[in-house]
C-alpha positions as CSV (number, residue, x, y, z in Angstrom):
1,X,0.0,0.0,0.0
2,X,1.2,3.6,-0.7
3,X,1.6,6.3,1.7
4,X,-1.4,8.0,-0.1
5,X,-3.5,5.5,0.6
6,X,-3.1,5.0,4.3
7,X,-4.4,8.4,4.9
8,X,-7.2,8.6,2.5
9,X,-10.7,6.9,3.3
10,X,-11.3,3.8,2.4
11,X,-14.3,4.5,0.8
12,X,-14.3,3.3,-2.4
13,X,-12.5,-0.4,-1.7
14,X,-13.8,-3.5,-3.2
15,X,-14.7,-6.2,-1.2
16,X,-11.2,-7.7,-1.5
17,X,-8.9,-4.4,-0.7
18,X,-11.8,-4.1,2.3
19,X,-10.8,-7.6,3.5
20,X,-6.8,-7.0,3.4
21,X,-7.5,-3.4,5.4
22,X,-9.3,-5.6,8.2
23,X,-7.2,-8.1,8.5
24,X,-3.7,-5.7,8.5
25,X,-5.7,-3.6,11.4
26,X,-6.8,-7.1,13.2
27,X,-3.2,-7.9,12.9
28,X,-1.9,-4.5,14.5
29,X,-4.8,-5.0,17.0
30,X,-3.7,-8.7,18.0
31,X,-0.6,-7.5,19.4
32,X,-1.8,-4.0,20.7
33,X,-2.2,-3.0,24.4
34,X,-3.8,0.4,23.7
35,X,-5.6,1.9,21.0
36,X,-6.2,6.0,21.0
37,X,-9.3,7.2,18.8
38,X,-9.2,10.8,17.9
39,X,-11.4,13.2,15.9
40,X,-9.5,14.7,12.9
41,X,-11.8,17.0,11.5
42,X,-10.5,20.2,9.7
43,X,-6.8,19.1,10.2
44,X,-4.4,20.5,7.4
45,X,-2.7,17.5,5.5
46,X,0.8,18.7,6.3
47,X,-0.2,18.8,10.0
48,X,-1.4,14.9,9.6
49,X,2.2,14.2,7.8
50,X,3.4,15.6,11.2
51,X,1.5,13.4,13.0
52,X,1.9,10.8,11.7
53,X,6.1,10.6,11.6
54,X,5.8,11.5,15.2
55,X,3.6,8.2,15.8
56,X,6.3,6.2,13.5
57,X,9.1,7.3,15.3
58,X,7.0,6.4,18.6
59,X,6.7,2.9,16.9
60,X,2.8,3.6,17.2
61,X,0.3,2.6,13.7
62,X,-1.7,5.2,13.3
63,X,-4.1,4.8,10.5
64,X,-7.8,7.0,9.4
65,X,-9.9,3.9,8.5
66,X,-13.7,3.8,7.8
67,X,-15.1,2.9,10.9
68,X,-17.2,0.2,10.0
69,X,-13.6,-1.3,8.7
70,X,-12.3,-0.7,12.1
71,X,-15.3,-2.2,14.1
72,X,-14.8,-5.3,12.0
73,X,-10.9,-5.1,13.5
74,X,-11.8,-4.8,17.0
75,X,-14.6,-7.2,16.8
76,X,-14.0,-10.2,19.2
77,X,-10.9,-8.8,21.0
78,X,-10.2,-6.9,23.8
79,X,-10.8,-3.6,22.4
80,X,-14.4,-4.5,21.3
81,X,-16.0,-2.0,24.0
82,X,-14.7,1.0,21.6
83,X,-17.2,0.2,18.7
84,X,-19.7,2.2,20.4
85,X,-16.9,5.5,20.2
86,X,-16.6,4.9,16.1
87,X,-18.8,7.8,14.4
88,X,-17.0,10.6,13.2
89,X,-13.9,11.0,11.1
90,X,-11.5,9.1,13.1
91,X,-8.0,8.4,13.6
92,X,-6.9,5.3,14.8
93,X,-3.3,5.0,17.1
94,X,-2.7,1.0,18.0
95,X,0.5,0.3,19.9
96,X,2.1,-2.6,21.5
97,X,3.6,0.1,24.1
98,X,0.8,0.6,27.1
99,X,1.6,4.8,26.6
100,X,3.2,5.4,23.3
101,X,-0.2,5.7,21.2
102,X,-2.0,7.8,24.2
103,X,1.3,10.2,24.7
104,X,1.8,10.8,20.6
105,X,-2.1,11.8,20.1
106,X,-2.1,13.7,23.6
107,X,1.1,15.4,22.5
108,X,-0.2,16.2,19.0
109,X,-3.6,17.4,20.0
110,X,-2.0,20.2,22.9
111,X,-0.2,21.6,19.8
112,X,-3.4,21.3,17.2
113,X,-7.3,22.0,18.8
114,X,-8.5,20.1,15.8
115,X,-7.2,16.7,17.2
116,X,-9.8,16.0,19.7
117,X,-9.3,12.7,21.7
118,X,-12.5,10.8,21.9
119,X,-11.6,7.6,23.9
120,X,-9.2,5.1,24.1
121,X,-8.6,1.2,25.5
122,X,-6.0,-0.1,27.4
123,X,-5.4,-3.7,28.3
124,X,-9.6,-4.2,27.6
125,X,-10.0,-1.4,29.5
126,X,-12.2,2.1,28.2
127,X,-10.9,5.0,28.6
128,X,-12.4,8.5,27.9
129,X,-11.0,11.7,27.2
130,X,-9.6,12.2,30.3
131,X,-8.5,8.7,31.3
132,X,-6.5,8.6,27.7
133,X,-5.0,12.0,28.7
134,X,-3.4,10.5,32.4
135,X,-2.3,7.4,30.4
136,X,-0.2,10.0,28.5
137,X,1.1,11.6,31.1
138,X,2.5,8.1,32.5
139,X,6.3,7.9,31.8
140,X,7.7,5.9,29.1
141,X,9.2,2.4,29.5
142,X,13.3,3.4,29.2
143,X,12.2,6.6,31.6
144,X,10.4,4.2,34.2
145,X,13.6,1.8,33.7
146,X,16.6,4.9,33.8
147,X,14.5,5.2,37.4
148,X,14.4,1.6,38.3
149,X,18.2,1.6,37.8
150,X,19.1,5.6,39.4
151,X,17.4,4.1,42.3
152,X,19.3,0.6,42.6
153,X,22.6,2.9,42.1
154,X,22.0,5.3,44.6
155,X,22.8,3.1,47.9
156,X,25.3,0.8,45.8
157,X,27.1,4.6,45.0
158,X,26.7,5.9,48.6
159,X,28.2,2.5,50.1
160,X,30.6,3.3,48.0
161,X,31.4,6.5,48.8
162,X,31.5,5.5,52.1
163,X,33.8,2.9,51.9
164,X,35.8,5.7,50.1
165,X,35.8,8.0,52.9
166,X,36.7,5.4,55.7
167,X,39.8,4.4,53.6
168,X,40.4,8.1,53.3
169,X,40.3,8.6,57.3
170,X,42.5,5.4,57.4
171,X,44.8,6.9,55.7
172,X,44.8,9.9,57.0
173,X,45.2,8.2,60.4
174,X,48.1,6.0,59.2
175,X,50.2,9.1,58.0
């Protein structure tokens, strides 16, 4: 598929090219632990080129699909609670990351009023506006881990320190 047509609607599909979009999405969905949906309307193309390198480089599919395409997706999975959210001209964000699809569309939509987040699913779990916007604001995986591993360092460096001081008063004793 082109890069045309994965922002264009997928209106005028045959039965076939309908078939392949569902089953890529149900693919993207099987592996996904959040999926972000998001009201485009009025958005400048240039500003969706934007958004959607910033979802690549976030390692985040982001798609606009007919929503009766993406209800078919969804259907039978986890994320089957957000069919009732699909009216509207939509954009979908699917990511294996539990934050990385919520934090690119949160990010995007503070910059750009015409992104409006409309609800989201984590782990089988709804989310509305505002539980899509504190999923954002959770810190990444390498941030949480940098933590993880400041915080094991910190009494293995002051034990250390220590050690360095009492050789240094050792010393200083000795001399």
């Amino acid at each position: 598929m082109t890069e045309y047509h994965n922002w264009r609607l997928t209106v005028s599909l045959n039965l076939n090219d309908k078939k392949a979009v569902v089953a890529e999405v149900s693919a993207k969905v099987a592996k996904a632990q959040t999926i972000v949906v998001a009201e485009y309307r009025g958005i400048q193309v240039g500003h969706l080129t934007q958004l959607r390198a910033s979802a690549r480089a976030q390692g985040v599919y982001m798609r606009v699909l007919k929503n009766t395409l993406a209800r078919r997706a969804v259907e039978g999975t986890a994320f089957a609670s957000l069919a009732s959210e699909m009216t509207g001209p939509l954009i979908y964000a699917i990511s294996e990351d539990a934050v990385a699809a919520a934090k690119v569309v949160q990010d995007f939509a503070k910059t750009n009023d015409k992104l409006v987040v409309k609800a989201g699913n984590y782990a089988g779990k709804s989310l509305d506006k505002a539980g899509v916007v504190a999923l954002a604001s959770i810190p990444s995986r390498e941030v949480l881990l940098s933590q993880v591993l400041g915080m094991m360092q910190a009494p293995v460096s002051g034990f250390a320190r220590g050690l360095a001081a009492l050789a240094a008063k050792k010393e200083a004793e000795a001399a």
